[in-house]
C-alpha positions as CSV (number, residue, x, y, z in Angstrom):
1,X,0.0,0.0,0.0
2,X,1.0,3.3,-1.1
3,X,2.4,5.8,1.9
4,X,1.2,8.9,-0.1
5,X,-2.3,9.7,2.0
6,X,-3.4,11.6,-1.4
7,X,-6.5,14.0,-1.1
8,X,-6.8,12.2,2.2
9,X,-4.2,15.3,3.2
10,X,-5.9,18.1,1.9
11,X,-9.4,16.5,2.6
12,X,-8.9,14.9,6.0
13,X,-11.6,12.5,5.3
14,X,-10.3,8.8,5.5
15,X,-12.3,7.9,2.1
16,X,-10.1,10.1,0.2
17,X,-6.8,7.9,1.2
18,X,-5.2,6.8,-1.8
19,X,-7.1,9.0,-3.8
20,X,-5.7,11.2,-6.5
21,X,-6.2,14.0,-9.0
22,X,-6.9,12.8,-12.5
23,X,-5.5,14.8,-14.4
24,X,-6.5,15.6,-18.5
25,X,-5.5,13.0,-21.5
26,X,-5.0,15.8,-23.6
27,X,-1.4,16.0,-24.7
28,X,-1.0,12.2,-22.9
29,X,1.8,10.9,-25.3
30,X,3.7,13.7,-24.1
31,X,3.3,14.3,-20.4
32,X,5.4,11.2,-19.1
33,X,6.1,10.0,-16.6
34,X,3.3,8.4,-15.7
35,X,0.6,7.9,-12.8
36,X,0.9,9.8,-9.3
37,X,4.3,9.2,-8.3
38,X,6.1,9.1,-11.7
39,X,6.7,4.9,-11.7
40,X,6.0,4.6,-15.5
41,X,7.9,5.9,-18.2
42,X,5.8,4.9,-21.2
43,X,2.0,4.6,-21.9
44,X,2.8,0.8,-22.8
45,X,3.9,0.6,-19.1
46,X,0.7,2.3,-18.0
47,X,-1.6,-0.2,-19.9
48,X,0.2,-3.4,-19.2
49,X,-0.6,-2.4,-15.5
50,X,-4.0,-2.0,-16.1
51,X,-4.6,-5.1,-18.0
52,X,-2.6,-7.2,-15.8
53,X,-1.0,-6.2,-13.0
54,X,-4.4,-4.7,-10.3
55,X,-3.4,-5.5,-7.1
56,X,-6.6,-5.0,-5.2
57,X,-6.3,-2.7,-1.9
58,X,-8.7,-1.1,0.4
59,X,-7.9,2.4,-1.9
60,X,-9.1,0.7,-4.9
61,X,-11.5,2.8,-6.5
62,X,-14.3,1.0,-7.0
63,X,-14.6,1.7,-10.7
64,X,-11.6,-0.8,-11.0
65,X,-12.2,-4.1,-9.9
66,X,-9.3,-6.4,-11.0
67,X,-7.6,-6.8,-14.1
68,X,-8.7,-5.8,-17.1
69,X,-7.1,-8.7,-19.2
70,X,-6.6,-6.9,-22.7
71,X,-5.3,-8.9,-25.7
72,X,-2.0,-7.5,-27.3
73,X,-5.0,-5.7,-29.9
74,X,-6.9,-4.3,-27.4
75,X,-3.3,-3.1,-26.1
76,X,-2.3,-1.6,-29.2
77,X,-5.2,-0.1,-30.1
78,X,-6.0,1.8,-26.7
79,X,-2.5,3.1,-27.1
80,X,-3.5,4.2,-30.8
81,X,-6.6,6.2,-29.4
82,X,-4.5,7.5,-26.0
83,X,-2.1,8.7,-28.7
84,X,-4.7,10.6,-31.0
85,X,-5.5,12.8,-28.3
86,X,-1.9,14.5,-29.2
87,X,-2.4,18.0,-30.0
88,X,0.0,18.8,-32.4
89,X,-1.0,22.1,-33.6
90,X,-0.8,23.1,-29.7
91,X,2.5,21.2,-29.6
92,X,3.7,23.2,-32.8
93,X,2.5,26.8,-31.6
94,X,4.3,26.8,-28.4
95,X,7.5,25.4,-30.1
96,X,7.8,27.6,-33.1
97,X,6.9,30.8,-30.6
98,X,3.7,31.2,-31.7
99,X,0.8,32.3,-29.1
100,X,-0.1,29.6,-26.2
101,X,-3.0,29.6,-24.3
102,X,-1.9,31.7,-21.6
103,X,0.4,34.5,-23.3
104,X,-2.4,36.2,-24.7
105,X,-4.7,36.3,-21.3
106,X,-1.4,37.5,-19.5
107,X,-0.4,40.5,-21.9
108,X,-4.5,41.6,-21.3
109,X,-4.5,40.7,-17.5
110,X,-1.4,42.9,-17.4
111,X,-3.3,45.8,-19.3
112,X,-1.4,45.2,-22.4
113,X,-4.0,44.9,-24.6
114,X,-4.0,42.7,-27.7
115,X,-1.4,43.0,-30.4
C-alpha cells in the first residue's frame, strides 16, 4: 500500500486515502512520466498495469475491480486512441513561438491589450 495519503491530506476524510487527481488525457503521449508518483515511463507501461497487474487494496477505486485482461490488440489499439488525443498544432505553436493559451490572457491581464 501506497504511503502517499493523497486527497486524504488536503481533505482529511479517510475515504479520500489513496485517492488522487486525475488529471486531462490531452497531450498524454507527451506528459510522461506516468501515474501519481512518476513509476511509468511509457503509456505501454501504463496499460500493461491496467490489463494485468491490479493489485486489489482497500484504496481501490471501486470503478476498477481487478484486471482488465486486454489482448495484445486491445493493447495496441488503446494506445492508438491515448495517442490521438496529441495536439499537435498546440505542440507546434508553443514550439515555433507562436501564441499559447496563456500569453495572450497574461499580456490583457497585465493591461497590455491585444497585439
Amino acid at each position: 500500500m501506497s504511503k502517499d495519503p493523497g486527497r486524504e491530506k488536503i481533505t482529511g476524510a479517510s475515504y479520500d486515502r489513496g485517492r488522487f487527481r486525475v488529471v486531462t488525457l490531452r497531450n498524454i503521449a507527451l506528459t510522461a512520466p506516468y501515474m501519481h508518483d512518476g513509476r511509468f515511463a511509457t503509456l505501454e507501461e501504463v496499460v500493461d498495469h491496467y490489463s494485468d497487474h491490479i493489485v486489489s487494496s482497500v484504496t481501490m477505486s471501486p470503478f476498477i475491480q481487478g484486471n482488465l485482461n486486454l489482448t495484445a490488440v486491445e493493447k495496441k489499439d488503446l494506445l492508438y486512441f491515448l495517442r490521438m488525443l496529441t495536439d499537435s498544432s498546440f505542440i507546434n505553436e508553443a514550439a515555433g513561438g507562436g501564441p499559447c493559451p496563456n500569453e495572450e490572457s497574461d499580456r490583457v491581464h497585465e493591461g497590455q491589450g491585444r497585439e
